[in-house]
C-alpha positions as CSV (number, residue, x, y, z in Angstrom):
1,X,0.0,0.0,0.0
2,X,2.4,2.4,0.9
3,X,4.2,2.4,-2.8
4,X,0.7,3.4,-4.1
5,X,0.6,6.2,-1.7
6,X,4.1,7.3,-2.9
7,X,3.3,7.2,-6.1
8,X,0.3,9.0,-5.7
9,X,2.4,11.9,-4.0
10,X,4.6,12.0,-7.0
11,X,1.6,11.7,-9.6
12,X,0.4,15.6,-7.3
13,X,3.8,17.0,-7.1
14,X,3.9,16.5,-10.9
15,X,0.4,17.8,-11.6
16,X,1.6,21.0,-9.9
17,X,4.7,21.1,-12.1
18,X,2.2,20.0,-15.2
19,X,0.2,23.4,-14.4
20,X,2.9,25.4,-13.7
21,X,4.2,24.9,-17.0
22,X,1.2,24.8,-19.0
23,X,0.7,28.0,-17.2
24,X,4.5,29.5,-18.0
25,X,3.3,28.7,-21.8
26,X,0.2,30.1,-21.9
27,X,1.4,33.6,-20.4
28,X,4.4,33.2,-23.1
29,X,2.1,32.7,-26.0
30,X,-0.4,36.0,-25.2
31,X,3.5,38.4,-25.3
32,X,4.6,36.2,-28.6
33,X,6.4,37.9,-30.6
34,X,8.1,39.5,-27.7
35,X,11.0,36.8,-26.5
36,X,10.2,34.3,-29.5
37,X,13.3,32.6,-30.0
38,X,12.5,30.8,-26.4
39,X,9.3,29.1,-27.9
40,X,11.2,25.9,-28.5
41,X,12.7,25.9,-24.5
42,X,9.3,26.5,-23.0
43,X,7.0,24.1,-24.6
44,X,9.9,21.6,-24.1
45,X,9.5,22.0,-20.5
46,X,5.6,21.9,-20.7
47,X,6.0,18.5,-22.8
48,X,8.6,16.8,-20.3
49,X,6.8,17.9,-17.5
50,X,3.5,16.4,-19.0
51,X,5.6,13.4,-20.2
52,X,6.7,12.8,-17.1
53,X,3.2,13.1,-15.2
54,X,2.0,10.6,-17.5
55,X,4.4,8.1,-17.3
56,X,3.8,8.4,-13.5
57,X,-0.2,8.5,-13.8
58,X,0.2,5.0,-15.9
59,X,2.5,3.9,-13.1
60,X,0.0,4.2,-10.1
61,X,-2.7,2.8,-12.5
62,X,-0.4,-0.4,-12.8
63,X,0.0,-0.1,-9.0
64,X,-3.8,0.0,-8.2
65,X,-4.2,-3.0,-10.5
66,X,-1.8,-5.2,-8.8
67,X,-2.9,-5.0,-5.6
């Protein structure tokens, strides 16, 4: 149980990253074309941070199956 409950920490620590990213993103788009040449850096954080949450989302799904 308690590896669910870890994982389940890490799945909300990552959903906050997730937003905080998607939220970085969002407030870069609406000043585009102001700092564009960091369009590529940006949304490659939003997508590993979104990567990552899934990975970890698929991972406590494998968890909750197992037990």
């Amino acid at each position: 149980m308690s590896d669910i409950v870890e994982q389940l920490k890490k799945v909300r620590q990552l959903q906050s990253r997730a937003a905080t990213a998607k939220m970085e993103l969002h407030d870069f788009a609406e000043d585009l074309p102001v700092n564009w040449p960091k369009i590529k850096t940006i949304a490659q954080k939003t997508f590993d941070a979104f990567a990552e949450l899934d990975a970890a989302r698929k991972e406590l799904a494998a968890l909750e199956e197992a037990r």
